[in-house]
NUKOL-411955 format. One record per residue: residue number from 1; residue in one letter; x, y, z of N, C-alpha, C in turn. Coordinates in nm, 4 decimals, decimal comma. Layout:
N
  pos  code      n.px      n.py      n.pz     ca.px     ca.py     ca.pz      c.px      c.py      c.pz
  NUM     A         X         Y         Z         X         Y         Z         X         Y         Z
...
// end
This chain:
153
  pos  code      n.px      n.py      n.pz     ca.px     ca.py     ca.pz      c.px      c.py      c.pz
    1     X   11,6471    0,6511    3,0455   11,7771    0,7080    3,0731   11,8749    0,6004    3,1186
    2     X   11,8231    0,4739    3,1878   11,9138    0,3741    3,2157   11,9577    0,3333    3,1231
    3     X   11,8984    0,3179    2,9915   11,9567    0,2334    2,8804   12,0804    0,2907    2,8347
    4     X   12,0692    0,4647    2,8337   12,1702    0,4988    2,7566   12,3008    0,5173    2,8287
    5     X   12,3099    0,5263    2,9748   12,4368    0,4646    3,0209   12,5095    0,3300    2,9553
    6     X   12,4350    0,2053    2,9596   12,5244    0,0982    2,8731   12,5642    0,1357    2,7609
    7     X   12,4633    0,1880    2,7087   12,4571    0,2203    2,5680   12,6100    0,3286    2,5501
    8     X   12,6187    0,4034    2,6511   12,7303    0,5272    2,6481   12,8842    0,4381    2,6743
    9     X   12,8927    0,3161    2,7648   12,9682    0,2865    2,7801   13,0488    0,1588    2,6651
   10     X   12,9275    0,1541    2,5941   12,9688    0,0159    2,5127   13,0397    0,1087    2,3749
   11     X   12,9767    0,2314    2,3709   13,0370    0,3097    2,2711   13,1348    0,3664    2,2867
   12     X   13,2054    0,4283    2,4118   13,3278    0,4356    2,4812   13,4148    0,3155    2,4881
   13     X   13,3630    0,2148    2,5244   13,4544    0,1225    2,5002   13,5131    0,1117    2,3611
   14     X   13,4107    0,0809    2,2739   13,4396    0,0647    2,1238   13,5523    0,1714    2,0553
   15     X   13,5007    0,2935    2,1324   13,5793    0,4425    2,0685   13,7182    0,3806    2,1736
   16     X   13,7437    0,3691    2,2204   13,8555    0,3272    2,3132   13,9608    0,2421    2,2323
   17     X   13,8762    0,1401    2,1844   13,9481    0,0556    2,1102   13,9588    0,0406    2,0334
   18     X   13,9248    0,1350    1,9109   13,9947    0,1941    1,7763   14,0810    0,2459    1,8311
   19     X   14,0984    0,3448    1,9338   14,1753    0,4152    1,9635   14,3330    0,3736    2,0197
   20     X   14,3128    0,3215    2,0605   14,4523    0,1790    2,1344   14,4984    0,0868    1,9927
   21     X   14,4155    0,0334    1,9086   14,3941    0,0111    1,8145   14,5337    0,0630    1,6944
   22     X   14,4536    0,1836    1,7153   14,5405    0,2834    1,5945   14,6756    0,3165    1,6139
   23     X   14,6898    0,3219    1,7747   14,7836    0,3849    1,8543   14,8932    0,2488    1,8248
   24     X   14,8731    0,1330    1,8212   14,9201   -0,0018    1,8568   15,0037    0,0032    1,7053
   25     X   14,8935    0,0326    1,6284   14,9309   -0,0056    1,4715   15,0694    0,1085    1,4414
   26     X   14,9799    0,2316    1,4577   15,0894    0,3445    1,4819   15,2698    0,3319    1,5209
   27     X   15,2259    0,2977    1,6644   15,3650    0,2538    1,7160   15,4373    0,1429    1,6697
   28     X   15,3573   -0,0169    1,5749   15,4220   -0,0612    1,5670   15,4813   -0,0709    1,3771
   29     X   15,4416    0,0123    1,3462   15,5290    0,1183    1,2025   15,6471    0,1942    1,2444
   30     X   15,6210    0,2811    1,3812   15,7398    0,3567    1,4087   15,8651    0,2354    1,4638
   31     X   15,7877    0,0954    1,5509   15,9184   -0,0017    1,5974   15,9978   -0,0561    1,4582
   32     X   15,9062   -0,0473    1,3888   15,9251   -0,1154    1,2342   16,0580   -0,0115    1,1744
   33     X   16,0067    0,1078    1,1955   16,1449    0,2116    1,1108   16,2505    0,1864    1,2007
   34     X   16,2939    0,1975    1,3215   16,3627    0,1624    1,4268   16,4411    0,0272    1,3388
   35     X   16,3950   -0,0658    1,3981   16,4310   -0,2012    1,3447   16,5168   -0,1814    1,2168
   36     X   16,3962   -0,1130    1,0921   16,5104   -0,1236    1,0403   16,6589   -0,0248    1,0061
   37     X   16,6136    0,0506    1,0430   16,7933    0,1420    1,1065   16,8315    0,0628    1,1527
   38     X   16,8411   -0,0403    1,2959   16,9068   -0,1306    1,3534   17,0038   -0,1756    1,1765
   39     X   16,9215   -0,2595    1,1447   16,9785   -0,3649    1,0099   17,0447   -0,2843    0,9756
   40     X   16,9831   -0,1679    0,9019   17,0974   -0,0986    0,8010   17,2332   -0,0642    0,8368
   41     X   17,2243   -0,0170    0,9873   17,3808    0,0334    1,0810   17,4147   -0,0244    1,1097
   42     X   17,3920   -0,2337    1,1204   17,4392   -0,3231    1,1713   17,4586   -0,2898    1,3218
   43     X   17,3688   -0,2537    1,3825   17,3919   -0,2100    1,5555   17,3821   -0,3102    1,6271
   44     X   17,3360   -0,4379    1,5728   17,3441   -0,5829    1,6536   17,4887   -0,6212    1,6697
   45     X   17,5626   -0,5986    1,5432   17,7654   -0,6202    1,4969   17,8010   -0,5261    1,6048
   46     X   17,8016   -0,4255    1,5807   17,8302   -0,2987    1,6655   17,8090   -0,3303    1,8174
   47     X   17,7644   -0,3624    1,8852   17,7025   -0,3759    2,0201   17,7884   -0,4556    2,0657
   48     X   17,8049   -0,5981    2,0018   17,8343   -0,7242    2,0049   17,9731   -0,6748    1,9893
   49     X   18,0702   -0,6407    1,8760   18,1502   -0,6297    1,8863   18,2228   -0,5100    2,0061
   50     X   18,1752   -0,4366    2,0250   18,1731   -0,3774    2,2138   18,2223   -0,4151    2,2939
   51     X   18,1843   -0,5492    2,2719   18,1838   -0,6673    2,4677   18,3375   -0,6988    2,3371
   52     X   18,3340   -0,7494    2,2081   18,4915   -0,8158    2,2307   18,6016   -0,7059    2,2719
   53     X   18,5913   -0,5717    2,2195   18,6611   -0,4357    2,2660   18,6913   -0,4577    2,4089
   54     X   18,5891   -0,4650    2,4768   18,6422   -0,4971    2,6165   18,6879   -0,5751    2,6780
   55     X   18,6209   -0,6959    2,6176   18,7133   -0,7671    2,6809   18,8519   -0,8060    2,6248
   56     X   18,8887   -0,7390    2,5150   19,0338   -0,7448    2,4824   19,0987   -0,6256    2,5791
   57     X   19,0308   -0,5455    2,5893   19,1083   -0,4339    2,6861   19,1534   -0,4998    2,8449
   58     X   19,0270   -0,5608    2,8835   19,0386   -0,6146    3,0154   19,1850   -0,6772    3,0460
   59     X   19,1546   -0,7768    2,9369   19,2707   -0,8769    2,8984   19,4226   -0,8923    2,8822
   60     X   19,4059   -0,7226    2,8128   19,5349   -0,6768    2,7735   19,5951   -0,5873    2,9089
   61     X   19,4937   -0,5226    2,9954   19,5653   -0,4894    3,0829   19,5595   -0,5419    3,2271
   62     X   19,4932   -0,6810    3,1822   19,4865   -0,7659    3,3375   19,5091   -0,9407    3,2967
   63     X   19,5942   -0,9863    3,2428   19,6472   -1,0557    3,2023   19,6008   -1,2092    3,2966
   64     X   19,5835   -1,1665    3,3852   19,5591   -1,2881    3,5185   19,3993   -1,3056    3,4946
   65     X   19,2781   -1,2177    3,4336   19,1781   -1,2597    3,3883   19,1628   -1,3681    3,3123
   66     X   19,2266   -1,3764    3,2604   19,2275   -1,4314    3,0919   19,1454   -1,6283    3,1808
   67     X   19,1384   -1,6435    3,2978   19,1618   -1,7791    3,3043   18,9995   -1,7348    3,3695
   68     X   18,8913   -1,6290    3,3636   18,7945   -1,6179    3,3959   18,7174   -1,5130    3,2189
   69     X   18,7701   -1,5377    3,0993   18,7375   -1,5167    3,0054   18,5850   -1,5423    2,9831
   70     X   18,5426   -1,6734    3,0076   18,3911   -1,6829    2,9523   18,3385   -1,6901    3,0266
   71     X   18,3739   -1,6576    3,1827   18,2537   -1,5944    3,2695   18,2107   -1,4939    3,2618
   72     X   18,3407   -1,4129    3,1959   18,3359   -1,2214    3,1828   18,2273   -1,2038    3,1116
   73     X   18,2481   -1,2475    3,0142   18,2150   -1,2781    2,8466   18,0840   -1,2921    2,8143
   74     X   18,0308   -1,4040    2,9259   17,8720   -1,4568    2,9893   17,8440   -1,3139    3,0625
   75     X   17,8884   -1,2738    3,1216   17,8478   -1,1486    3,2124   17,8199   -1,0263    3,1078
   76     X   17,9293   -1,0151    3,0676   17,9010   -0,8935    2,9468   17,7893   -0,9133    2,8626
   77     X   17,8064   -1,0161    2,8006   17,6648   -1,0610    2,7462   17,5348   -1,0199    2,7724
   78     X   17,5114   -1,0777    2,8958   17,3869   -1,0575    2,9779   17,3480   -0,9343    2,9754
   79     X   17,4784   -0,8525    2,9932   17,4594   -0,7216    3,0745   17,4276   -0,5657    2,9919
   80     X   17,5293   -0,6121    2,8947   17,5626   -0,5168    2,7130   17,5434   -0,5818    2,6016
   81     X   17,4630   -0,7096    2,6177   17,4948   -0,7351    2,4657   17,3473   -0,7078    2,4003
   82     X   17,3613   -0,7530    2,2908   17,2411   -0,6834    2,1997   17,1362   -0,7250    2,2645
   83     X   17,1079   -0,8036    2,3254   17,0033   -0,8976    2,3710   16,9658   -0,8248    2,4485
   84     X   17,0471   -0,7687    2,5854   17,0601   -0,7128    2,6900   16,9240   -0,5900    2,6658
   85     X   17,0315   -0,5323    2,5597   17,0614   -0,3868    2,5480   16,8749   -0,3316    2,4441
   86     X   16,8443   -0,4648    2,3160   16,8087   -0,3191    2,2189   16,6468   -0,3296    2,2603
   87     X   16,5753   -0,3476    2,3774   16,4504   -0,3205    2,3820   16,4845   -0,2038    2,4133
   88     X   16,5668   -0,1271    2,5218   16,6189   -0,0034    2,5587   16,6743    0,0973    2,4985
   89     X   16,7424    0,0378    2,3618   16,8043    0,1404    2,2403   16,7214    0,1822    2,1958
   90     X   16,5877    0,0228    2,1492   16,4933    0,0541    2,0666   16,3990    0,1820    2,1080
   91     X   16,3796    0,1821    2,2660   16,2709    0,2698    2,3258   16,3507    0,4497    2,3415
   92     X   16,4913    0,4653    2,3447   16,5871    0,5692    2,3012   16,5307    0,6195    2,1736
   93     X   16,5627    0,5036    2,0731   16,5329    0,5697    1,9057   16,3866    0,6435    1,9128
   94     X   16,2703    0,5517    1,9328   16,1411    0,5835    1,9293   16,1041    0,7634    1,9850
   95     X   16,1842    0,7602    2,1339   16,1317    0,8755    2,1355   16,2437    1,0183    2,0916
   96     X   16,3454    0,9710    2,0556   16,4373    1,0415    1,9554   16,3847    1,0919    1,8074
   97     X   16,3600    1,0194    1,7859   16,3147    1,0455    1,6234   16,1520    0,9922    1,5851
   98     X   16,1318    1,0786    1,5478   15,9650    1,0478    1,4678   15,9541    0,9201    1,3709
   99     X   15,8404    0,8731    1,3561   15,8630    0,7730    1,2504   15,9028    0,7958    1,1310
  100     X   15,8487    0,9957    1,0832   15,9022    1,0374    0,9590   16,0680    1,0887    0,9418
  101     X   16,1364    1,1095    1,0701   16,2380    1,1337    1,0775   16,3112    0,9781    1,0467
  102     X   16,3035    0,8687    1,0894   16,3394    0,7212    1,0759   16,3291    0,6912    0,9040
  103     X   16,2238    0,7361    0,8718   16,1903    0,7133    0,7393   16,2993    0,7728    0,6516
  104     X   16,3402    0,8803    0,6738   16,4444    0,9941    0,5971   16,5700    0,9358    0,6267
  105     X   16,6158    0,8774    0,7660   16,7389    0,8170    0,7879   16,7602    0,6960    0,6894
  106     X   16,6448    0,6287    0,7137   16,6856    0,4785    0,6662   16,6877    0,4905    0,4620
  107     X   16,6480    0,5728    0,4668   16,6111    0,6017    0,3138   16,7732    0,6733    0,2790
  108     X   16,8103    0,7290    0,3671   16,9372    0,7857    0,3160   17,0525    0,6072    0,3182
  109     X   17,0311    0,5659    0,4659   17,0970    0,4417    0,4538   17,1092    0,3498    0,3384
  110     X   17,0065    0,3697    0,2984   16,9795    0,2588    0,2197   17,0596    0,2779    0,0942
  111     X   17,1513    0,4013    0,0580   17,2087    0,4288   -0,0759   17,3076    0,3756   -0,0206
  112     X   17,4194    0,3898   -0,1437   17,5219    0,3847   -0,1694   17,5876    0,4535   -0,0779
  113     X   17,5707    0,5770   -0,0583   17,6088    0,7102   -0,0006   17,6330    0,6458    0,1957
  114     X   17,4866    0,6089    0,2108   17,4859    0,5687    0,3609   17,5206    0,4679    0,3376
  115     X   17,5578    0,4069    0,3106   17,6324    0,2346    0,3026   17,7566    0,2467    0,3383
  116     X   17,8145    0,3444    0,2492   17,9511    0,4096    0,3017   17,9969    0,5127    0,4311
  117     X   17,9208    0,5988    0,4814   17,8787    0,6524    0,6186   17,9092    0,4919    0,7122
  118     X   17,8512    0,4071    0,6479   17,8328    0,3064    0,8176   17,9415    0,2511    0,8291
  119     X   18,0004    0,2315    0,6929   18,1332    0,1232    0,7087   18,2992    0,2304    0,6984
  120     X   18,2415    0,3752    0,6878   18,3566    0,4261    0,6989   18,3830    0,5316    0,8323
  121     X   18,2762    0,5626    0,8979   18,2306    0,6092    0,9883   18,3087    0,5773    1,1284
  122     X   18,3056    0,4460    1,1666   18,4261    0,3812    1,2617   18,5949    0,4851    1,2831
  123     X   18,6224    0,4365    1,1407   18,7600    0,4255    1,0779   18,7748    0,5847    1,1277
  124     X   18,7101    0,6432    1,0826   18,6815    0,8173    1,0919   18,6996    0,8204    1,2348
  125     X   18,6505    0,8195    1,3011   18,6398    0,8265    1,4411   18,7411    0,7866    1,4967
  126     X   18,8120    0,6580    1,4947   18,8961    0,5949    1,5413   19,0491    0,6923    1,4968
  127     X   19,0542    0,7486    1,3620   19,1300    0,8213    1,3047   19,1947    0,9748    1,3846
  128     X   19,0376    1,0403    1,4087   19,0091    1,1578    1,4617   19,0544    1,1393    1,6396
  129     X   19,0354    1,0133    1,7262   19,0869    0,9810    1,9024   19,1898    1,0106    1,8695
  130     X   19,2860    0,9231    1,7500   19,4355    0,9105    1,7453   19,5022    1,0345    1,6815
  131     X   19,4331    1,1234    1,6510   19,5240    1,2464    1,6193   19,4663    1,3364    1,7613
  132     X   19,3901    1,3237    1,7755   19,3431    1,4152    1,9643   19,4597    1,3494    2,0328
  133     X   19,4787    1,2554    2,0340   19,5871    1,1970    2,1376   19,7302    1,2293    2,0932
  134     X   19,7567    1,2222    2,0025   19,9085    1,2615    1,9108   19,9011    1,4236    1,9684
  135     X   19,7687    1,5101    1,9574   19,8405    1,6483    1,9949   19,8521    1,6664    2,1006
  136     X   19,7151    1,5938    2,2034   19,7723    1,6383    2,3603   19,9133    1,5966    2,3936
  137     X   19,9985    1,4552    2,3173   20,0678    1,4070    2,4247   20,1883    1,4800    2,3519
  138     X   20,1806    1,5710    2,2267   20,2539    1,6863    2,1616   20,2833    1,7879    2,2651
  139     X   20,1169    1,8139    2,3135   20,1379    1,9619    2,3963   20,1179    1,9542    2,5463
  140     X   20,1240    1,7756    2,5728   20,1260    1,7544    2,6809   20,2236    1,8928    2,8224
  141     X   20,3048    1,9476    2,7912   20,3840    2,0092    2,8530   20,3325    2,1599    2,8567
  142     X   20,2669    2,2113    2,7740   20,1591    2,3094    2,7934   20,0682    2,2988    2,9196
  143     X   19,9669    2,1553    2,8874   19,8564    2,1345    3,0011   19,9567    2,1387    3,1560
  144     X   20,0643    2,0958    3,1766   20,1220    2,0162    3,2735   20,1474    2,1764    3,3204
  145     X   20,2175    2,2708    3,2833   20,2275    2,4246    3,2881   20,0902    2,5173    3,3278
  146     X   20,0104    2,4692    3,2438   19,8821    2,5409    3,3066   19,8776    2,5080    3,4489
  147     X   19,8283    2,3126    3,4477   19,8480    2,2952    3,5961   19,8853    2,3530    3,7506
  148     X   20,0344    2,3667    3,6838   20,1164    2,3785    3,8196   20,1196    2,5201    3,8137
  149     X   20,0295    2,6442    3,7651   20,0293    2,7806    3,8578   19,9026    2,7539    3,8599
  150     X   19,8969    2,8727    3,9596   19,7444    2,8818    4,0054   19,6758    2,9171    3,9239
  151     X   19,5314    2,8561    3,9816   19,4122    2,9127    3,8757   19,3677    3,0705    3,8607
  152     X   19,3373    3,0934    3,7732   19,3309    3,2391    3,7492   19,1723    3,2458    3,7570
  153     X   19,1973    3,3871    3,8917   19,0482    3,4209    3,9453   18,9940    3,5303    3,9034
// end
């Protein structure tokens, strides 16, 4: 009976480590679909271009920065930039989407169809703030009216 304790544990071990094994291989197919969504959406451009967004904003409305630019810049970096940022995006995507769900994205990316989604997608968005903003500051005088009576109980 002593023998088959080692004997139980060397086979547990072994079963252990197919098992970690599979799991390893597993997960690193699903980092693999991840990754490549990254490429296809250009989310490294995207990220990166972020920190210049801001710091043109900073810039534009604090003018006296401008002479601490590539400390910001170094800071942002560190802090948001892709480098920073995509072990943490990457570990977001993973448990967001399945590896077969990744598979269906990147497969759509990969056309024509999603090629155009990534590079027109921005523009869309950016399109859609600036008409939200054109109507509030339209009906700005509505909200300002709600405001000033009381709330209705």
């Amino acid at each position: 009976m002593k023998q088959v304790k080692p004997l139980l544990a060397v086979i547990s071990l072994i079963f252990f480590s197919i098992a970690a094994t599979s799991s390893v291989a597993d997960n690193s197919s699903h980092v693999q679909q991840v990754q490549t969504l990254f490429k296809l959406t250009q989310m490294e451009k995207k990220v990166n271009e972020s920190i210049d967004s801001i710091m043109q904003l900073q810039l534009n409305q604090s003018p006296g920065l401008a002479q601490h630019e590539a400390a910001m810049r170094a800071f942002f970096e560190r802090q948001i930039g892709w480098a920073a940022l995509k072990d943490d995006i990457t570990q977001m995507y993973l448990r967001t989407f399945t590896e077969e769900e990744l598979k269906a994205i990147n497969d759509f990316y990969i056309t024509p169809a999603g090629q155009k989604v990534i590079t027109a997608l921005p523009g869309l968005v950016q399109e859609r703030n600036q008409l939200a903003m054109m109507r509030l500051q339209q009906n700005i005088g509505e909200l300002q009216q709600i405001v000033g009576q009381p709330a209705a109980q």
